[in-house]
C-alpha positions in Angstrom: -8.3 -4.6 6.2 -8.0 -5.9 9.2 -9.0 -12.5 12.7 -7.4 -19.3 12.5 -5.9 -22.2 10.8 -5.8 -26.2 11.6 -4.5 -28.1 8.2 -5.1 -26.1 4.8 -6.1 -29.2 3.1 -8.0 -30.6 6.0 -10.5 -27.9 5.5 -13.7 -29.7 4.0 -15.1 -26.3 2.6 -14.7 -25.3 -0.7 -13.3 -22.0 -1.9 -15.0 -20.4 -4.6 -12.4 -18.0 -6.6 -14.4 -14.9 -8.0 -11.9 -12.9 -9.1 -12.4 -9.3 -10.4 -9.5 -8.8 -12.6 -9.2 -4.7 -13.1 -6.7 -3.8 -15.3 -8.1 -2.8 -18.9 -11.6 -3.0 -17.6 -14.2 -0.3 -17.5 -16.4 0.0 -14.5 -18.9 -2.4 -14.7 -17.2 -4.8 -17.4 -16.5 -8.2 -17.8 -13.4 -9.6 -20.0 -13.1 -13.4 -20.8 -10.2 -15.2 -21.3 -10.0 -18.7 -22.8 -8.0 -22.0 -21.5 -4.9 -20.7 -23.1 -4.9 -17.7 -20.3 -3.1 -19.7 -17.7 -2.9 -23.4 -19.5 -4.8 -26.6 -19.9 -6.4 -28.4 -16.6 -4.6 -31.2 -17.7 -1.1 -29.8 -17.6 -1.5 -29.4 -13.6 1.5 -27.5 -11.4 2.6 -30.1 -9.3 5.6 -28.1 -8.2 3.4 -24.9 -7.6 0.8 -26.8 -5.8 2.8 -28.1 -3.3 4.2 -24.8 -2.4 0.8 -23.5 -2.6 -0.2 -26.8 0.0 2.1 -25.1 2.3 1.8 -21.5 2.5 -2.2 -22.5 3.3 -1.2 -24.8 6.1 1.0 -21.9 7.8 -2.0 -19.1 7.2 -4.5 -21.7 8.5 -3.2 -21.9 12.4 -5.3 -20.3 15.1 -3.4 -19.5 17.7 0.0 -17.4 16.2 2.2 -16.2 18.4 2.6 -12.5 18.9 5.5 -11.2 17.0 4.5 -6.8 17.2 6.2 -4.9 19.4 6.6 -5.6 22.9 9.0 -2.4 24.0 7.7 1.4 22.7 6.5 4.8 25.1 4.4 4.8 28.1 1.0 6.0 27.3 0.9 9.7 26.5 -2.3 11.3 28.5 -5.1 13.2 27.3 -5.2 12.8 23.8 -8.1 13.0 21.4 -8.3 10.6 17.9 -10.8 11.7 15.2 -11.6 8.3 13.3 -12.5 9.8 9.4 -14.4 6.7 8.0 -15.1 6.6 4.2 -18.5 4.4 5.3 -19.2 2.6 8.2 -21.2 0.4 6.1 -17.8 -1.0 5.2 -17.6 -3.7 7.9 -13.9 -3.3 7.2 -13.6 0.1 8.1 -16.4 -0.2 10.8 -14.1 -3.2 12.1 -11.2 -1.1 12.6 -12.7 1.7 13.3 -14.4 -0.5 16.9 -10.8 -1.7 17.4 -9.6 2.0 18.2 -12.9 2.7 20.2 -11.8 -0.6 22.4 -8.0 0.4 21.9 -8.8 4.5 23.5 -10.6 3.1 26.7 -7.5 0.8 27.2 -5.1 3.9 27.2 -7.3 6.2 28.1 -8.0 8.8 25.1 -10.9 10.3 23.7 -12.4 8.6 20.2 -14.5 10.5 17.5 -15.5 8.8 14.5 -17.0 10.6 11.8 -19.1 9.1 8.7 -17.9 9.9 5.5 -21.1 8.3 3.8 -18.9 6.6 1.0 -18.8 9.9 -1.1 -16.1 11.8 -2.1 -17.9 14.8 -0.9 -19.3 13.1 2.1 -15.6 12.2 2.5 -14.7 15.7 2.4 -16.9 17.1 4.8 -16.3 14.9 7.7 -12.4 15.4 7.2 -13.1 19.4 7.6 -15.4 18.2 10.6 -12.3 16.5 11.7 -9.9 19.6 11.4 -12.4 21.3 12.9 -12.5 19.8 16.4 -8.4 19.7 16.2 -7.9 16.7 17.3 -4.5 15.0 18.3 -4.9 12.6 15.4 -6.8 11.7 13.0 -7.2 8.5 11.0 -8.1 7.8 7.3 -9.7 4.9 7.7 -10.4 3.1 3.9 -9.8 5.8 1.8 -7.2 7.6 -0.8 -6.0 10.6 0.8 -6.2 12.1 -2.6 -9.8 12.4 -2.0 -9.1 14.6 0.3 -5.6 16.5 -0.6 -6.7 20.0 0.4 -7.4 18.6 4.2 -4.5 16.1 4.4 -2.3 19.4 3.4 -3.6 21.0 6.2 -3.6 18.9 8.7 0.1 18.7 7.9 0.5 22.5 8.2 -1.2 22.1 11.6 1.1 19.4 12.5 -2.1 16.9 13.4 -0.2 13.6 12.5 -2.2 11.3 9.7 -2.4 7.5 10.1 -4.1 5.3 7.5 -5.8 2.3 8.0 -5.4 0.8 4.0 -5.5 4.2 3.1 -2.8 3.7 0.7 -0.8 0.4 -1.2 1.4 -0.3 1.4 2.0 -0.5 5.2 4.5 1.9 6.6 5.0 5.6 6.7 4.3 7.5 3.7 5.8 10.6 2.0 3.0 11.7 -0.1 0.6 12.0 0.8 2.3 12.5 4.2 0.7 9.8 6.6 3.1 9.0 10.0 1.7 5.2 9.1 -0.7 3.5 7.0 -2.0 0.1 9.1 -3.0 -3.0 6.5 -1.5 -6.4 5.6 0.6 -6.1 2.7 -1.2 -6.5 -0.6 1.1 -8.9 -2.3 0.7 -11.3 0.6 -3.2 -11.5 1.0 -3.4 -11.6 -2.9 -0.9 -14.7 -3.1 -2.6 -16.7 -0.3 -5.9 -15.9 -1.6 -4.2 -17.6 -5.3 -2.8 -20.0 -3.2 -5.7 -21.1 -1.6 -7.7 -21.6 -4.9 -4.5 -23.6 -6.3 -4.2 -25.8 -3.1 -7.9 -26.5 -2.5 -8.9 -27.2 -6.1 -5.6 -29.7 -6.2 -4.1 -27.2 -9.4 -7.5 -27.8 -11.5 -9.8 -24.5 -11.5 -11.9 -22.3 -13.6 -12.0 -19.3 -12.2 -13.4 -15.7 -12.0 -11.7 -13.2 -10.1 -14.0 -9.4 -9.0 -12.8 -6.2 -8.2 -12.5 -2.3 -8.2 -10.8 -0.9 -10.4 -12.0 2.7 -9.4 -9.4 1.9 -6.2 -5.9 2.2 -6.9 -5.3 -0.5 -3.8 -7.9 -2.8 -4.9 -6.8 -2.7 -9.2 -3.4 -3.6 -7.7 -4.8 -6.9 -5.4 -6.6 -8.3 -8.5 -3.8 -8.1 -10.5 -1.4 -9.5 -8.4 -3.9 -12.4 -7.4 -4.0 -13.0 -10.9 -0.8 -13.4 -11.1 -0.6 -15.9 -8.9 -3.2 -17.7 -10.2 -1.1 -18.0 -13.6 1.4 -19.4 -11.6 -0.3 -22.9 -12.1 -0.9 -24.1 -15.5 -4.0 -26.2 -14.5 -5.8 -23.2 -12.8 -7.9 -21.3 -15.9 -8.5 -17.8 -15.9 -12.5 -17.5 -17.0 -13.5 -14.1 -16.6 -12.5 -10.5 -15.0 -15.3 -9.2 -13.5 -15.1 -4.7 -12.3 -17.4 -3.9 -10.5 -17.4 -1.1 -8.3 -17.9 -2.0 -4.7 -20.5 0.9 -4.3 -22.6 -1.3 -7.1 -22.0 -4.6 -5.8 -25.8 -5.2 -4.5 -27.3 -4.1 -7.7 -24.8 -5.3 -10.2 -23.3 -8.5 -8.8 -26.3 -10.8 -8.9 -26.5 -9.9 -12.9 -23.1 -10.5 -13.6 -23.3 -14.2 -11.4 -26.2 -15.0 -13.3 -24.3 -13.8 -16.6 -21.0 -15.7 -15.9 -23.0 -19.2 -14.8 -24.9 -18.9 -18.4 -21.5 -18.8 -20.1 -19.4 -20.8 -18.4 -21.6 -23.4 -16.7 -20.1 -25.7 -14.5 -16.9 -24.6 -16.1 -16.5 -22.1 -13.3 -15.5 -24.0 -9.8 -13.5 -21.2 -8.4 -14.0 -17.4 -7.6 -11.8 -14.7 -6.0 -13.2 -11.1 -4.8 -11.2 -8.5 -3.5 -13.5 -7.8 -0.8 -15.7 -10.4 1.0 -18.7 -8.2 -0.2 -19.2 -9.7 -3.4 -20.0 -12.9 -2.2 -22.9 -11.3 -0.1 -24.8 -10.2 -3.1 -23.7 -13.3 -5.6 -25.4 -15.9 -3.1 -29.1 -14.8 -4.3 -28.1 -15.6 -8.3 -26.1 -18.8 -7.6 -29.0 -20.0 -4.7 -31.6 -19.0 -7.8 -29.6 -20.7 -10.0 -29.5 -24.2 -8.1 -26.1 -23.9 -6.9 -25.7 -25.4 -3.6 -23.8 -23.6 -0.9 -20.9 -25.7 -0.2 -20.4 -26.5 -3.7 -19.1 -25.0 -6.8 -18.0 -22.1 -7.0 -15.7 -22.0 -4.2 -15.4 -18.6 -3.3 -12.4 -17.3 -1.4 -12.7 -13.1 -0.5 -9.4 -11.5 -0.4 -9.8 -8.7 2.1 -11.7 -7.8 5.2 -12.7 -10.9 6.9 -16.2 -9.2 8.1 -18.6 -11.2 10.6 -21.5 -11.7 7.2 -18.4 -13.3 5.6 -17.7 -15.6 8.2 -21.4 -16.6 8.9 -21.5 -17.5 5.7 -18.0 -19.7 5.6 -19.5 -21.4 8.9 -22.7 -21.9 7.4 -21.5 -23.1 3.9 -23.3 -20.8 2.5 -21.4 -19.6 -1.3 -18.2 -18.7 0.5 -15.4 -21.1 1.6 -12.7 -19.2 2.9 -11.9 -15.6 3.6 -8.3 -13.6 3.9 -9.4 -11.7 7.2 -7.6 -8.7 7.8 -7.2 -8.6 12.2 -9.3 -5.4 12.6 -9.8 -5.0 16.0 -5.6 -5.7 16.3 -5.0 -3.2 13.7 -7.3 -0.4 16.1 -5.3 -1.2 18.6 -2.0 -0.9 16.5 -3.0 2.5 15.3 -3.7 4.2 18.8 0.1 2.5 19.4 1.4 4.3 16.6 -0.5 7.4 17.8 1.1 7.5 20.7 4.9 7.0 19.2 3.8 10.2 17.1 3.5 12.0 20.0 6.1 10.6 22.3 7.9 11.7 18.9 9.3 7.9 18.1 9.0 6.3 14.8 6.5 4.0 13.8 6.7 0.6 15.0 6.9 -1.0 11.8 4.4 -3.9 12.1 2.6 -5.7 9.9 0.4 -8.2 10.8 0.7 -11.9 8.9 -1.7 -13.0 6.6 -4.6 -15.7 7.7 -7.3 -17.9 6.1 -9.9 -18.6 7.9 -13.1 -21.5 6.8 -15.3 -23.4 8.9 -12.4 -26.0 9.3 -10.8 -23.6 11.3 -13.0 -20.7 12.2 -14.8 -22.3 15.4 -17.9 -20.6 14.9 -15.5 -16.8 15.3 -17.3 -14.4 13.3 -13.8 -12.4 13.2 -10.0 -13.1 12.9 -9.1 -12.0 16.3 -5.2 -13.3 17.1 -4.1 -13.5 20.8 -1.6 -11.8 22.6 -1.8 -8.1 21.3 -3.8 -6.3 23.8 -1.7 -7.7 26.7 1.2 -6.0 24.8 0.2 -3.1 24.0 -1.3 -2.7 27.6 2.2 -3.6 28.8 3.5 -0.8 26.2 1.5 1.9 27.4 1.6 1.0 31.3 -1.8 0.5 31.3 
């Protein structure tokens, strides 16, 4: 959701691929699929790799110039933003949801945020808490707004203008449900470099695994497209899909890890997660297990970016890379977007480029934060 890049193959920490593939899977399966998934290791992708070689290099640099908006309405005073979270144990959603905190006491506007406990009914209640207070705004922040239809139809009857933070597929406005903006990279870009990655740093030879959520539409969608990437390269196999829901990652992941490293052995050198989370409950079964931490398998999360994430990537510790999403930027974008609501402009239309961050290029950061954006919005709303 969402946070640096020197030379993607200068990067001396390895990427581990875990990749939860969802489609077809029940919640809590695992499907296998032999060397004839995506080819032989010794058939290679030489043409692939070297476009994969160079999309990593361009997501690896640090210091990105700042292509948002620059020109949009002067700040519009007094207004009040209820942030509903679907957890704040979600360092995603938590991450955005500080960015708007930071973002209000820039322009001046008052800044709820409200718990939804990671429940559907938890959900629920803190969105009627949210209509309740009638705020100017209010924000889904990391959840489908189909949890929550009856509220998102009234909020629309009481003209509060909606705007989701990966609250559905894809960036932009949205028609139903009616949001004036949903605020994420776009899908198909963090799922290829997250591929890419795995192709680029394994030089076109991997075994891989790829974990995900197949309960969430968003997430059932990254793992497939990062699996189609992955096929891509002929030389990069596809082991195993692993769904697990990220509400059972702590208690299901370290099974599974210890489940895939009895079947496939050292077979497995790469993994790919659709949230950095996984990686924070494998590291007990692959430490158990012998595995060291800057070894095999190179895991690479595909979402987020949260601080854990990068401590481990700086520490080597059973994750190698990470596709942050810029969270505190993206606060900061959606109290812009707010503000176009009200000064009734359109949405700005933004979306911010995908990153990779490792220990090559992290610098110790425990988040992607690029330059340049509060300045311009500051400048924006006059502030």
């Amino acid at each position: 959701m969402q946070p640096n890049r020197k030379t993607a193959l200068g990067t001396a920490v390895a990427l581990a691929v875990v990749v939860t593939v969802l489609a077809g899977c029940e919640r809590g399966t695992s499907t296998g699929a032999g060397p004839t998934a995506t080819g032989t290791a010794e058939a290679g992708c030489p043409a692939v790799l070297a476009g994969a070689k160079a999309a990593v290099q361009r997501a690896m640099k640090t210091r990105p110039a700042w292509h948002g908006p620059t020109r949009g309405p002067r700040a519009v005073p007094g207004k009040s933003i209820v942030y509903v979270a679907q957890t704040m144990t979600n360092p995603g959603v938590a991450g955005a949801a500080e960015g708007v905190r930071e973002a209000a006491r820039a322009i001046g506007w008052d800044v709820r945020v409200i718990d939804g406990q990671g429940t559907p009914a938890g959900i629920q209640a803190a969105f009627s808490q949210a209509l309740a207070l009638r705020p100017s705004g209010i924000v889904i922040g990391g959840f489908d707004p189909k949890l929550t239809s009856q509220q998102v139809a009234k909020a629309n009857a009481l003209h509060i203008p909606l705007i989701g933070w990966h609250a559905v597929d894809s960036p932009g406005p949205s028609k139903d449900p009616e949001l004036f903006t949903n605020i994420t990279t776009k899908v198909q870009d963090v799922a290829k470099i997250s591929a890419d990655w795995v192709i680029a740093h394994s030089h076109g030879h991997a075994g891989t695994v790829v974990f995900t959520d197949a309960s969430i539409p968003f997430a059932r969608n990254k793992s497939e497209l990062i699996k189609k990437e992955l096929a891509t390269c002929s030389g990069v196999r596809l082991l195993a899909e692993e769904n697990i829901p990220i509400s059972d990652t702590s208690s299901r992941t370290p099974q599974q890890v210890s489940s895939l490293l009895s079947r496939f052995r050292d077979g497995w050198t790469y993994s790919v997660a659709i949230n950095d989370v996984y990686f924070a409950d494998a590291a007990p079964a692959l430490r158990a297990a012998g595995k060291k931490g800057a070894g095999a398998p190179f895991n690479i999360g595909a979402g987020d970016g949260d601080p854990s994430a990068f401590q481990r990537i700086n520490s080597r510790q059973f994750q190698a890379a990470t596709a942050p999403e810029p969270l505190s930027q993206q606060g900061w974008q959606i109290l812009d977007e707010f503000n176009r609501a009200f000064s009734g402009k359109p949405s700005s239309g933004y979306v911010a480029p995908v990153h990779i961050s490792t220990a090559a290029n992290s610098r110790g950061d425990t988040t992607w934060d690029p330059p340049g954006y509060r300045a311009a919005y500051r400048k924006i709303w006059g502030r």
